[in-house]
Every structure is written in structure tokens, then in C-alpha cells.
NUNUSE-464851 format. One line per 4 residues: number of its first residue (from 0); their letters; for each residue x, y, z of N, C-alpha, C. Coordinates in steps of 0.05 Angstrom, whole numbers. Example, Ala and Ser with C-alpha at 12.3 -4.5 7.8 and 13.67 -1.06 7.14 Angstrom:
REM NUNUSE-464851
0> as> 264:-114:156:246:-90:156:264:-66:156  257:-45:142:273:-21:143:258:1:157;
This chain:
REM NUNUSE-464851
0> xxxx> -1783:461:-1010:-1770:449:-986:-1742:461:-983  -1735:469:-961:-1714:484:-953:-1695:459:-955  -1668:462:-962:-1642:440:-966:-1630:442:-947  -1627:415:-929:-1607:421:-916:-1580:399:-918;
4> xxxx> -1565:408:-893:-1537:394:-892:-1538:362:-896  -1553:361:-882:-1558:324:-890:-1563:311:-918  -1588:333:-931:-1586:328:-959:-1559:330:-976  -1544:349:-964:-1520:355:-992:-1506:328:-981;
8> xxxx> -1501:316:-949:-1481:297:-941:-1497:268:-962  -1519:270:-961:-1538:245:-976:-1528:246:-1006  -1526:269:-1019:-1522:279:-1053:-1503:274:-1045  -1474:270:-1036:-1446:279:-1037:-1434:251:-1036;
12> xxxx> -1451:231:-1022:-1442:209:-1006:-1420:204:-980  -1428:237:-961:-1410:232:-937:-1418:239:-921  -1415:243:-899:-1422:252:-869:-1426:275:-871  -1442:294:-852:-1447:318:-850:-1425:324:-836;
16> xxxx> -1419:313:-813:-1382:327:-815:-1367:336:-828  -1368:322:-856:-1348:332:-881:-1354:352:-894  -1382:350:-893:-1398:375:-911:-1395:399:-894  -1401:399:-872:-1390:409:-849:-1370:430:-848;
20> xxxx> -1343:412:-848:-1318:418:-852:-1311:435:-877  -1323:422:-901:-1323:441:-924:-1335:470:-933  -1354:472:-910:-1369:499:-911:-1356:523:-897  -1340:508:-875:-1321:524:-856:-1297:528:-865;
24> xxxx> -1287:511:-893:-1265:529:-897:-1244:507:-886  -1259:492:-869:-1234:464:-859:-1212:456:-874  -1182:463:-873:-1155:441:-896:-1166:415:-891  -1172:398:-878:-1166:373:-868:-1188:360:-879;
28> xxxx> -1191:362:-905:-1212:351:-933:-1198:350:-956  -1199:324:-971:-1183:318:-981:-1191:332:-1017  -1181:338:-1027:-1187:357:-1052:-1211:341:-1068  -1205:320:-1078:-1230:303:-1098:-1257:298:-1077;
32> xxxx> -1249:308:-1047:-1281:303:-1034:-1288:331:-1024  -1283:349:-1027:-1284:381:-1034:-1300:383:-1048  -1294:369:-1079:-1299:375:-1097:-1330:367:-1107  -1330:333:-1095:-1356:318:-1092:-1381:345:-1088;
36> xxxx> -1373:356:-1048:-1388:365:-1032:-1398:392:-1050  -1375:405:-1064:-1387:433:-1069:-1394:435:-1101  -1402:407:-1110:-1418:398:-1135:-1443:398:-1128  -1448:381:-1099:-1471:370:-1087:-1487:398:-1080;
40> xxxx> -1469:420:-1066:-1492:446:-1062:-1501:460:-1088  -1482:459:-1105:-1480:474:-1137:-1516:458:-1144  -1512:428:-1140:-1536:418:-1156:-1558:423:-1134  -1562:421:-1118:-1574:430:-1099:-1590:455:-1089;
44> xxxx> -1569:470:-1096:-1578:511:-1075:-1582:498:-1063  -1553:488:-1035:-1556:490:-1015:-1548:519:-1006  -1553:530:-985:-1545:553:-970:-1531:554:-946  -1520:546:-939:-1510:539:-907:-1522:568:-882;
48> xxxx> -1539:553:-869:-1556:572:-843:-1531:593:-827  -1530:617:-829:-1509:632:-816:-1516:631:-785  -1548:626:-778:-1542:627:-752:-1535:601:-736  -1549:577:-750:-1534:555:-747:-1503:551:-743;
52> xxxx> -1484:568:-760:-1456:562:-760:-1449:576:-732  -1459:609:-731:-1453:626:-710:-1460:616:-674  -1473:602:-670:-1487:584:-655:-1458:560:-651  -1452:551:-679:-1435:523:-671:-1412:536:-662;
56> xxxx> -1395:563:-675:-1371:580:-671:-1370:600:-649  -1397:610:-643:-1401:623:-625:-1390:657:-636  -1387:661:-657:-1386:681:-681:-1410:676:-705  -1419:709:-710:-1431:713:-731:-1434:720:-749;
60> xxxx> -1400:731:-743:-1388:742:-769:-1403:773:-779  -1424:788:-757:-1435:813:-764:-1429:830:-732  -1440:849:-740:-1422:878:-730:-1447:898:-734  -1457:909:-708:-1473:928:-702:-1469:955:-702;
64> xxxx> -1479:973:-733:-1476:993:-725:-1497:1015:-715  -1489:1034:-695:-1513:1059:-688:-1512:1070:-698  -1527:1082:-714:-1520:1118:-740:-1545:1127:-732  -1541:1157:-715:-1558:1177:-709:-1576:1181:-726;
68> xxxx> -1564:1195:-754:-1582:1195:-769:-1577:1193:-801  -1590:1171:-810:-1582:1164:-835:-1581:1181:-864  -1605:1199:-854:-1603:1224:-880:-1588:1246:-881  -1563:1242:-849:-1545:1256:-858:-1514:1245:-877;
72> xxxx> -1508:1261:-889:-1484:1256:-910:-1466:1256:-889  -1463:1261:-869:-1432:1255:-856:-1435:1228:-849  -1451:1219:-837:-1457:1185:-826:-1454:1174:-847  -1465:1181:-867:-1470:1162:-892:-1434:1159:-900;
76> xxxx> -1423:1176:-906:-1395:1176:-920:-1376:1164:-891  -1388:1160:-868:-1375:1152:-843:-1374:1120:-848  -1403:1116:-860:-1415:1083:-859:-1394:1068:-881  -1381:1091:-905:-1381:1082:-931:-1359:1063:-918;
80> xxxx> -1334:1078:-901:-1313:1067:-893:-1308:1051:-880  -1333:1045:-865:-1339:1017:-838:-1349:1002:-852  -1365:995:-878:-1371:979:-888:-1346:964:-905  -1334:980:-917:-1309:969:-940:-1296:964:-926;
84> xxxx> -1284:973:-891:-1262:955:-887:-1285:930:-872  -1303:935:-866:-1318:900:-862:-1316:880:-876  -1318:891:-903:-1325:867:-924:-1291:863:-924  -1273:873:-929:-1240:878:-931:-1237:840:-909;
88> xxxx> -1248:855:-886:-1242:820:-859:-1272:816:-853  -1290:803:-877:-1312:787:-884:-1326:787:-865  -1335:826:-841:-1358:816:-827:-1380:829:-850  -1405:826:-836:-1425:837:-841:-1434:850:-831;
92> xxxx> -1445:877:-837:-1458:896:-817:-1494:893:-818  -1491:898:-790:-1527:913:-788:-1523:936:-773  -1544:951:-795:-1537:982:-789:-1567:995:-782  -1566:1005:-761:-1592:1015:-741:-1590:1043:-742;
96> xxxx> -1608:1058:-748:-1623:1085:-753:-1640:1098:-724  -1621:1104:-706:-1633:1124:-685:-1650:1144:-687  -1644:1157:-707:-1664:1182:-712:-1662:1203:-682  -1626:1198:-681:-1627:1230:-654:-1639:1219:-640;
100> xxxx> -1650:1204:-625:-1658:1195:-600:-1649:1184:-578  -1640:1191:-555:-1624:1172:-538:-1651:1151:-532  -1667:1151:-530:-1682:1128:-517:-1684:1100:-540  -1684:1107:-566:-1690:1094:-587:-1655:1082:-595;
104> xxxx> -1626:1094:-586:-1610:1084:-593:-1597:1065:-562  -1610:1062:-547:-1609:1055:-518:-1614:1023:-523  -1647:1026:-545:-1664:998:-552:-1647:986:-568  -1631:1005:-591:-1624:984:-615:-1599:976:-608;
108> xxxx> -1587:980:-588:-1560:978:-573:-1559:947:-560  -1586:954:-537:-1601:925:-531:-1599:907:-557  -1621:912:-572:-1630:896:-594:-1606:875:-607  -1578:901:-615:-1567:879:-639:-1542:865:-615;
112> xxxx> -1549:875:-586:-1533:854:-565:-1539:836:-571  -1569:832:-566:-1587:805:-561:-1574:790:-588  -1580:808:-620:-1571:783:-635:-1547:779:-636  -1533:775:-620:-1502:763:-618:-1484:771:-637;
116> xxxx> -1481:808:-637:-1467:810:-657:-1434:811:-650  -1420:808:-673:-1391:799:-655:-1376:827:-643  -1388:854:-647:-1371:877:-641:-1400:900:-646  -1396:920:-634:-1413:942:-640:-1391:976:-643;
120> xxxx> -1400:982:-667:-1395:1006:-666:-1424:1036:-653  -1415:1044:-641:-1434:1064:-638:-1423:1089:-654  -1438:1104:-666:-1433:1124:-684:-1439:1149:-673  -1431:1169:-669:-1435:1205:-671:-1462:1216:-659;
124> xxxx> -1462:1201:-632:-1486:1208:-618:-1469:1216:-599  -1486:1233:-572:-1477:1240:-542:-1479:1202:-531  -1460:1208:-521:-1448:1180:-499:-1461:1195:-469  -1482:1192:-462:-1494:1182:-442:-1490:1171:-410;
128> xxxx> -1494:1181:-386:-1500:1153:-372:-1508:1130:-371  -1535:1134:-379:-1551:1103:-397:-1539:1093:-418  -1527:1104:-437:-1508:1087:-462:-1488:1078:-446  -1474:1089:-434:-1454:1065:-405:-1458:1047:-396;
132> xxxx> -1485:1052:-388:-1503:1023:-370:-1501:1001:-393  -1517:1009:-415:-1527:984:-438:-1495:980:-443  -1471:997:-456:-1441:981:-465:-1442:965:-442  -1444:971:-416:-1431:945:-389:-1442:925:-399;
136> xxxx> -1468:914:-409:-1470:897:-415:-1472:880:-427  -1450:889:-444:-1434:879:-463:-1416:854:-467  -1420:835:-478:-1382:819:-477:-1374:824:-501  -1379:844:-521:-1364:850:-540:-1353:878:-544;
140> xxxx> -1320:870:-567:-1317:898:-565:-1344:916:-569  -1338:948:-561:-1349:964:-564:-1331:995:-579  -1335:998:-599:-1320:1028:-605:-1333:1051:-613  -1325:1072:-603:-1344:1103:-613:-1333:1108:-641;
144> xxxx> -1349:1118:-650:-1336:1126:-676:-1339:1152:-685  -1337:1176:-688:-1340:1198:-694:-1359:1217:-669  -1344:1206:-638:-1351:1217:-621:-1340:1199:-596  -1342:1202:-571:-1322:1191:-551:-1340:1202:-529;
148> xxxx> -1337:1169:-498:-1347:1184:-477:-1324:1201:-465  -1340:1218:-443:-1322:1238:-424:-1302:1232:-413  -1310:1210:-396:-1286:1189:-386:-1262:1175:-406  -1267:1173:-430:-1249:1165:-447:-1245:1136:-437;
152> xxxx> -1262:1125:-430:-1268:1092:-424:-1265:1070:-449  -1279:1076:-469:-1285:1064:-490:-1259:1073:-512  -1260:1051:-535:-1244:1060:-549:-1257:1074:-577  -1247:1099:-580:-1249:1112:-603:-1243:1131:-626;
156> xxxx> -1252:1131:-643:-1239:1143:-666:-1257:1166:-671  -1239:1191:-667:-1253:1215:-669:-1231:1240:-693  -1242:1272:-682:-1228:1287:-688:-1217:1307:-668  -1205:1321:-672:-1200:1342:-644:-1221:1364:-646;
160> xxxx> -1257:1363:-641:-1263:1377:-647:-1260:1409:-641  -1251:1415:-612:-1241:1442:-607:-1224:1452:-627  -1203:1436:-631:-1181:1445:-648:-1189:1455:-680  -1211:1431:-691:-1226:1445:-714:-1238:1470:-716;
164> xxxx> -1246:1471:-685:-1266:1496:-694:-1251:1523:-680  -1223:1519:-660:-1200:1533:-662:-1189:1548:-692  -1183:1533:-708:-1174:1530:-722:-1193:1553:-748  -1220:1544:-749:-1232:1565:-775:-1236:1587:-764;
168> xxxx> -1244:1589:-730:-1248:1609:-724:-1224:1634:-735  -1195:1620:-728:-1167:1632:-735:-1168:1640:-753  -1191:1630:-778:-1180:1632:-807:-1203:1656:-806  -1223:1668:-803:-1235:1690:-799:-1218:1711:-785;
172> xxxx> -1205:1698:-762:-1190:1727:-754:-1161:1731:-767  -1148:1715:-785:-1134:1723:-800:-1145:1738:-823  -1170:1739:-831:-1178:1748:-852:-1175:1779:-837  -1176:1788:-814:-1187:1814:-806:-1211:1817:-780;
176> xxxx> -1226:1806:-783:-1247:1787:-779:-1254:1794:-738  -1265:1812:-738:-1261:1823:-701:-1293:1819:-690  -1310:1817:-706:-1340:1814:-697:-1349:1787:-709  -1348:1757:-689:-1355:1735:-707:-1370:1721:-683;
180> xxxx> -1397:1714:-698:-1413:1712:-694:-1403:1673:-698  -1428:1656:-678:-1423:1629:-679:-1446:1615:-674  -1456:1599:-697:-1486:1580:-692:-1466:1560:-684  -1479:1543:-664:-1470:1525:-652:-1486:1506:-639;
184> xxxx> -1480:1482:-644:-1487:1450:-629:-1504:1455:-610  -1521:1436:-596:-1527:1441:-577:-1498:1428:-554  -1488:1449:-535:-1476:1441:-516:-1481:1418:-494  -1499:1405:-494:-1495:1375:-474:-1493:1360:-501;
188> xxxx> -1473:1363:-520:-1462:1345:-545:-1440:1354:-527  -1421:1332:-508:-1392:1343:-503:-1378:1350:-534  -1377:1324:-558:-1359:1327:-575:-1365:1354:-596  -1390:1349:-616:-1391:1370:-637:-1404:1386:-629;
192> xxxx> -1417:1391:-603:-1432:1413:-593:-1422:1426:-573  -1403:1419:-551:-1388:1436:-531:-1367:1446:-545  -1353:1424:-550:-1326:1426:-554:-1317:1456:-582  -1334:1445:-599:-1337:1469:-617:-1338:1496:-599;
196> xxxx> -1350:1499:-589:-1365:1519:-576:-1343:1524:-560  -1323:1509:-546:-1302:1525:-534:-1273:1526:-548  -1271:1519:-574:-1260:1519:-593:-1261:1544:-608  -1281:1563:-609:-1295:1594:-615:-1286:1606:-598;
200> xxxx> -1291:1600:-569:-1290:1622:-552:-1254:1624:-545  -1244:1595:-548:-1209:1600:-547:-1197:1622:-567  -1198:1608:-590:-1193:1628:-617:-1203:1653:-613  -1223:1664:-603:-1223:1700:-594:-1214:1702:-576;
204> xxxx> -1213:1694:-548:-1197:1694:-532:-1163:1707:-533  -1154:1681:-547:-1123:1684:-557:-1121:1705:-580  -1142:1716:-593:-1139:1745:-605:-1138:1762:-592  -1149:1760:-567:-1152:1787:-545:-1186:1795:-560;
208> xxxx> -1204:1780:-566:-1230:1784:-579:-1249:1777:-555  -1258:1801:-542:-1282:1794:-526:-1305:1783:-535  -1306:1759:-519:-1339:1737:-518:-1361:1758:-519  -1377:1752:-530:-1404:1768:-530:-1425:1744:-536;
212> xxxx> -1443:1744:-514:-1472:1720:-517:-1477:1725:-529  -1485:1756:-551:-1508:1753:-564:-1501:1754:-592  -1472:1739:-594:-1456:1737:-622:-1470:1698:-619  -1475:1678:-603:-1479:1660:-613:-1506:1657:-603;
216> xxxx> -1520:1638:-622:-1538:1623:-626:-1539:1589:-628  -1552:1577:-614:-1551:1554:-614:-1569:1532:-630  -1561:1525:-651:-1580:1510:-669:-1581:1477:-670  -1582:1464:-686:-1589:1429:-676:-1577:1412:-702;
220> xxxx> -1553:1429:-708:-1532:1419:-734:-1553:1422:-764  -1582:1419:-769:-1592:1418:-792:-1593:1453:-803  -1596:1447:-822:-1606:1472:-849:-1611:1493:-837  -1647:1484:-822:-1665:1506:-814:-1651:1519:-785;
224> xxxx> -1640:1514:-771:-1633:1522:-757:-1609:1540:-757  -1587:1536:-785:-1579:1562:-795:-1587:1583:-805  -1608:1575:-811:-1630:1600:-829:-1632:1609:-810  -1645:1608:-790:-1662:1626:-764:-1644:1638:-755;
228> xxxx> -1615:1617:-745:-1598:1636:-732:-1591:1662:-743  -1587:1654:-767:-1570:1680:-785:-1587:1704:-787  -1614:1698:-797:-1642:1712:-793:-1632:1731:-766  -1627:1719:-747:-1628:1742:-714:-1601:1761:-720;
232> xxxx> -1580:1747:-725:-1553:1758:-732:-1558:1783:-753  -1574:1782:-775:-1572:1804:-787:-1602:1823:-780  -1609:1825:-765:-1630:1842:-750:-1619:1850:-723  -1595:1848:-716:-1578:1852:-699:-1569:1880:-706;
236> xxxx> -1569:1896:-675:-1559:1933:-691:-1534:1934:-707  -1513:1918:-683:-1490:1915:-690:-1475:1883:-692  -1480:1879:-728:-1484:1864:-740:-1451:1842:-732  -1449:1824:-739:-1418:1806:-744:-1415:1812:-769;
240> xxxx> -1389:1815:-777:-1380:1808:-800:-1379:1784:-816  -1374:1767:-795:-1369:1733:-805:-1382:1716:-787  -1391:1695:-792:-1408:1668:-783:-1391:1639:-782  -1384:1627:-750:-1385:1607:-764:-1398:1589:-748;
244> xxxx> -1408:1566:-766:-1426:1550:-758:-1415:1521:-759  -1421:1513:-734:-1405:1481:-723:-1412:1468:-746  -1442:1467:-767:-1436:1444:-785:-1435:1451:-816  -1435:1443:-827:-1435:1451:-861:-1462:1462:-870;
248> xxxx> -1478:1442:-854:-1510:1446:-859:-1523:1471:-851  -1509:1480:-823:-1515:1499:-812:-1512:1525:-824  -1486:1525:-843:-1472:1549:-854:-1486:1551:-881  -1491:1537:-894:-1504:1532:-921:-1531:1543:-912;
252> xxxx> -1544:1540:-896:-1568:1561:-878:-1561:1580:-871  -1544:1587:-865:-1542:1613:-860:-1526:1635:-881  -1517:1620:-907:-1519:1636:-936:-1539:1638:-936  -1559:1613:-947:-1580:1618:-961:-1597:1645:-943;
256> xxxx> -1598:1644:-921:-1618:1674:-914:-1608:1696:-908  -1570:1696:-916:-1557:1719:-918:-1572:1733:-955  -1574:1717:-970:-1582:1711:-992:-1605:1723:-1001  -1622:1708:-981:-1656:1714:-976:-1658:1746:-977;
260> xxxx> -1642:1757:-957:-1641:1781:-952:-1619:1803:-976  -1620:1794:-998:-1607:1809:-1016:-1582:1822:-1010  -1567:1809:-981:-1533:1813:-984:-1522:1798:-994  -1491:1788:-999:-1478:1779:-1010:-1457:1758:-983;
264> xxxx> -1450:1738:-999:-1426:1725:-981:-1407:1719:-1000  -1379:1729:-994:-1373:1739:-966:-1368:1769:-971  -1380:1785:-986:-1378:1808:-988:-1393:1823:-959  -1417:1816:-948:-1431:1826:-928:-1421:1815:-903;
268> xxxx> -1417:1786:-906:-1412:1761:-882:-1391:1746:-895  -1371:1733:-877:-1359:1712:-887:-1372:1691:-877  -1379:1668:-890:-1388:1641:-866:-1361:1625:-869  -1354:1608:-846:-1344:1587:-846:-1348:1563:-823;
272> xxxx> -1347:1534:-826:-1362:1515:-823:-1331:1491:-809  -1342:1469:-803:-1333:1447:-797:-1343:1433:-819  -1334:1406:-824:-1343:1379:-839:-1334:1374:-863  -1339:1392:-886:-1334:1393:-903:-1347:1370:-925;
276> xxxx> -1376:1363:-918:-1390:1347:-933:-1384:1358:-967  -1402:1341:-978:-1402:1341:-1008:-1424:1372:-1024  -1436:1372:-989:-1455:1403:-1005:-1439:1423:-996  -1418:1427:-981:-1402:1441:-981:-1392:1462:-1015;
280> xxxx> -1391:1436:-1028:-1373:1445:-1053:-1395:1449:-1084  -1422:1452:-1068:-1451:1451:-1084:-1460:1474:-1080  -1459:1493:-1056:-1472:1514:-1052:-1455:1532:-1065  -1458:1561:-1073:-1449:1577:-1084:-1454:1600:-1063;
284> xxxx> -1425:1618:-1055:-1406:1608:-1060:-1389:1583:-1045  -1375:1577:-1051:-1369:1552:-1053:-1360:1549:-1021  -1362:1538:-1000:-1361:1547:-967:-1340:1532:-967  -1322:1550:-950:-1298:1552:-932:-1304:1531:-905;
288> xxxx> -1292:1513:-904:-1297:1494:-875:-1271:1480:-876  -1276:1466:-846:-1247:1453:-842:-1259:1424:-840  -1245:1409:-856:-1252:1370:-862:-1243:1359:-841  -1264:1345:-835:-1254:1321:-817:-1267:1299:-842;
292> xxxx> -1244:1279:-839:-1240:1258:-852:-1264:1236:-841  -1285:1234:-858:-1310:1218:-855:-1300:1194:-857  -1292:1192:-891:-1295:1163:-890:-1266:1145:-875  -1244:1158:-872:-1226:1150:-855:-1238:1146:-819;
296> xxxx> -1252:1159:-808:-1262:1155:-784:-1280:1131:-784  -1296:1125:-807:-1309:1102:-809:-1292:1071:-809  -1268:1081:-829:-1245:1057:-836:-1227:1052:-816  -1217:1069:-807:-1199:1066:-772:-1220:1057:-753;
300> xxxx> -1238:1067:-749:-1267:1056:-723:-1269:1022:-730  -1274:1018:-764:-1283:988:-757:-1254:963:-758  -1228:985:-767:-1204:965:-769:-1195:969:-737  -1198:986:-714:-1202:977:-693:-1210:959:-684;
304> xxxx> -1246:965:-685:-1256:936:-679:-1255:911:-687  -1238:911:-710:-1236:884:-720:-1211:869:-695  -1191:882:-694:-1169:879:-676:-1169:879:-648  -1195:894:-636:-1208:881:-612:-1230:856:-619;
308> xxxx> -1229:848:-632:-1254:820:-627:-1229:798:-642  -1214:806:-653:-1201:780:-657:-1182:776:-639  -1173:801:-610:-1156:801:-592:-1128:800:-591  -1124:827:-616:-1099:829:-637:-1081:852:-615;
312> xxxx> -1061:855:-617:-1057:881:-592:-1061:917:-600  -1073:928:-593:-1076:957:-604:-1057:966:-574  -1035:989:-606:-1025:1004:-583:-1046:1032:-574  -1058:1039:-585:-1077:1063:-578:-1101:1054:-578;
316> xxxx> -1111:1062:-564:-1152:1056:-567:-1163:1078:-570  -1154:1096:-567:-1165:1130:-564:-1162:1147:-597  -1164:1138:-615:-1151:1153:-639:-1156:1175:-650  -1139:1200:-658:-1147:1225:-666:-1141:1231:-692;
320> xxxx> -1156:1232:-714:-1150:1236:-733:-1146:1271:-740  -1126:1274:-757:-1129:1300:-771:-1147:1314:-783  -1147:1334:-777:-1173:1354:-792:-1155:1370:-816  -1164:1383:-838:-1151:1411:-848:-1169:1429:-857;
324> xxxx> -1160:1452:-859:-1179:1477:-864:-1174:1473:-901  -1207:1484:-908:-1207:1478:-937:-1219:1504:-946  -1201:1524:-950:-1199:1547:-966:-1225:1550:-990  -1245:1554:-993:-1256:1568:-1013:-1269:1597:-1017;
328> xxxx> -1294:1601:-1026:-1294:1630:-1037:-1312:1637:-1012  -1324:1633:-997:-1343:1637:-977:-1326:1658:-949  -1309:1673:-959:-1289:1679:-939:-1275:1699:-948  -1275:1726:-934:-1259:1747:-945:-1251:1761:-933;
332> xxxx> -1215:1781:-932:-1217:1801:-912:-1238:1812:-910  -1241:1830:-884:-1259:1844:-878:-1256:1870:-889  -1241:1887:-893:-1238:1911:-911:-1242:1902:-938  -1242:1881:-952:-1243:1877:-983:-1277:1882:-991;
């Protein structure tokens, strides 16, 4: 038989008001009947119903997150940081697995509205027309987290992705570096898939380095799709020197079939990458990428939202975190 509040008020000898009061944390209970009440659940296993309380408060004390896709390591080390500052101001998360789908992250958007959650983070997907429609119908905060709409409507915590991928591109053409080749996002991604992508083409640009189409290839951020790219790149007459690829995953594919093919990196190719996951520093040689701070985008995204649902004042809603370029062996002049 399930315990409830009436039973512990019956065991305690008081009103369910009191018991009530004592579950919520109420001052206005006097210490020796505290003490009664939270004897009475001890003997008991009572549990107090969360949706019962959320219902009486009109809070549930949980927090909806979207994560594209869970078997990637960037979400996951994104999640680590939205969870610890949750538990930090005692929400709870429910965390929903899109699997890359706008139609399927559209539903679970719906879904954890319906269960009255007190805030939603949306995570590192394309922001949509239709993801617009479902936030309108919203009465809770809403924040992007490791991506932002076009309009800059919503509030969120991102990186400067052009500027990242400004930025490694630079670090290839400081190396020497005049033929660089670019696997890249798919472009209707405004954030890690355009923006990258004109973040490449600035950085040759401002070298005085003419664009050439058939230096990039467009892959879908995983593994296999660096493999193939790189595959066309070196069956190319007139080969690149250096690769870089918008994700870690992508570049780590495109060693391994620099590899395949019995050249060397970065003796044949230099690769370099965005993200700077944990297989970054697993693959051999050890890949050159520029970090964007995971689990900080996760910990600023949900200490935002905490400060919009409690209606705290934020001076920024738009937040840009720092990236840095992370120097390893995957990267070499081009005369060396």
C-alpha cells in the first residue's frame, strides 16, 4: 500500500497541513513537531508525490533538455555541465535524445511542455521555423545552448563559431599552408555548419588565398564522412596540403584514411579541427583543434536558465564564450 500524507499526519498526530508544511521546507513549524513529522516518514517510507507538490506550487522543480545526439561526446560533456549546475539550484533534469531529427525534436519539445517542465534548454541542433512555432508556445524560459536562432530572439550560450574556424584555418596558413582543403557541416546548420564554412573562406580570403570548390567537401560532422572526404582529397591531381575539418570526428577520419593510404600526418597533410573532444588527444598523432569549452556552455546555458525562471535580472541573454587553439602534433610547416 502506497503511504500517504494523511497516514504520516495520523503517525505524527497532526494535520496534513503540518506535514505539509514540513515537506516544503516551511520555518513556521515549531522544532519538537518537525521532529515528530520527520520520525513519522523515517518509520513509514513515506515519499512525498513530486507531482502532487508541483501541481500545489505550480513548479516541478525539472528542466527539459534536447540533445541531438547522445552518443556524441560533445553533448555528453555539454550535459555534464547542465546537470551539476542543476543539482548546484536543486532542479532535475529530463533529458530527451533527438537522434538529428527536426521532426522527432519538434515532438519532444511538445512532450516535456506538456509535462510542465519549469524551463527548457534546447541543445546544438538547427533552430528552425517550426522550433519557433513549438518555443511560442511556451510560458517557460527557453535557452539555446551550444547553438542560437538567426534572429537572435532566444537567449543563448554559444561560441563564435566563424571566429573558431577563422582562427585554425590561420593556424595552417601560419604554418605555410597555401592549398587547404575543408570538410565541412552541412551549411543549412547556420551555427557549426555555415558559419564554419565562412570562417574558412574569410581566413583565405584575408591571406589573399583563392576559394577553390573543389578544396571542400561537405560531410555530416561523424567519422565516416571524414574518411570519404579525405578519400576524394587525396585522389585529387592537385592535392591540399592541409585539411581542416569543422569537427574532431571529422578530422580523426580523415587521418585515419590519410593513414589507410600509407601517408603520414602531418608529414603528407596537416589536419586541423574545431571541438577539441577527449578523442582528440587519443588519436595519434595527437590532433591540433581549437576548444570550445563544452562543459562551460552546458554550466552558463543552465545558470542562465536558472535566472530566467526564478526572474533574477540577466544583463546579457546572448552569451559568447571563448574558444582557444590547442597546438598539437597533427600540424606542420609545409616545407618541413
Amino acid at each position: 500500500m502506497t503511504v500517504t500524507i494523511y497516514d504520516v499526519a495520523r503517525e505524527a498526530g497532526v494535520s496534513m497541513a503540518t506535514v505539509s508544511r514540513v515537506v516544503n521546507n516551511n520555518p513556521n513549524v515549531k522544532p519538537q513537531t518537525r521532529k515528530k513529522v520527520y520520525e513519522a516518514i523515517e518509520r513509514l517510507g513515506y515519499r512525498p508525490n513530486a507531482v502532487a507538490r508541483g501541481l500545489a506550487s505550480k513548479k516541478t522543480t525539472t528542466v527539459g533538455v534536447v540533445i541531438p545526439d547522445i552518443s556524441n561526446s560533445i553533448f555528453a560533456e555539454i550535459a555534464r555541465g547542465i546537470e551539476d549546475i542543476a543539482n548546484m539550484y536543486h532542479y532535475n533534469i529530463i533529458l530527451c535524445n533527438a537522434d538529428k531529427k527536426k521532426e522527432k525534436e519538434i515532438r519532444v519539445i511538445n512532450t516535456l511542455l506538456e509535462k510542465q517542465v519549469d524551463g527548457l534548454l534546447f541543445m546544438g541542433g538547427t533552430v528552425t521555423e517550426e522550433h519557433i512555432q513549438a518555443f511560442q508556445t511556451s510560458a517557460v524560459p527557453i535557452v539555446l545552448c551550444a547553438t542560437r536562432d538567426e534572429n537572435g530572439t532566444y537567449p543563448s550560450v554559444d561560441i563564435d563559431h566563424e571566429s573558431a574556424a577563422y582562427d585554425a584555418v590561420n593556424t595552417l596558413i601560419r604554418h605555410g599552408h597555401r592549398e587547404i582543403a575543408m570538410i565541412s557541416g552541412t551549411l543549412q546548420d547556420p551555427a557549426n555548419g555555415y558559419s564554419r564554412f565562412q570562417g574558412y573562406k574569410k581566413a583565405l580570403e584575408n591571406a589573399g588565398i583563392e576559394y577553390q570548390e573543389d578544396l571542400v567537401r561537405i560531410g555530416n560532422y561523424r567519422y565516416e564522412s571524414g574518411v570519404e572526404a579525405m578519400k576524394y582529397f587525396i585522389g585529387l591531381k592537385k592535392k591540399p596540403t592541409a585539411v581542416f575539418a569543422a569537427t574532431d570526428e571529422m578530422a580523426i577520419g580523415a587521418i585515419h584514411s590519410i593513414q589507410d593510404e600509407g601517408l603520414k600526418v602531418p608529414d603528407d597533410f596537416s589536419v586541423i579541427s574545431v571541438d577539441n573532444t577527449r578523442m582528440a588527444s587519443m588519436v595519434r598523432p595527437l590532433l591540433t583543434t581549437v576548444a570550445q569549452p563544452m562543459y562551460d556552455l552546458g554550466a552558463v546555458a543552465m545558470r542562465l536558465l536558472t535566472k530566467l525562471m526564478k526572474k533574477e535580472n540577466v544583463d546579457n541573454p546572448r552569451v559568447i564564450l571563448p574558444h582557444e587553439t590547442i597546438l598539437r602534433l597533427s600540424v606542420s610547416h609545409v616545407n618541413e
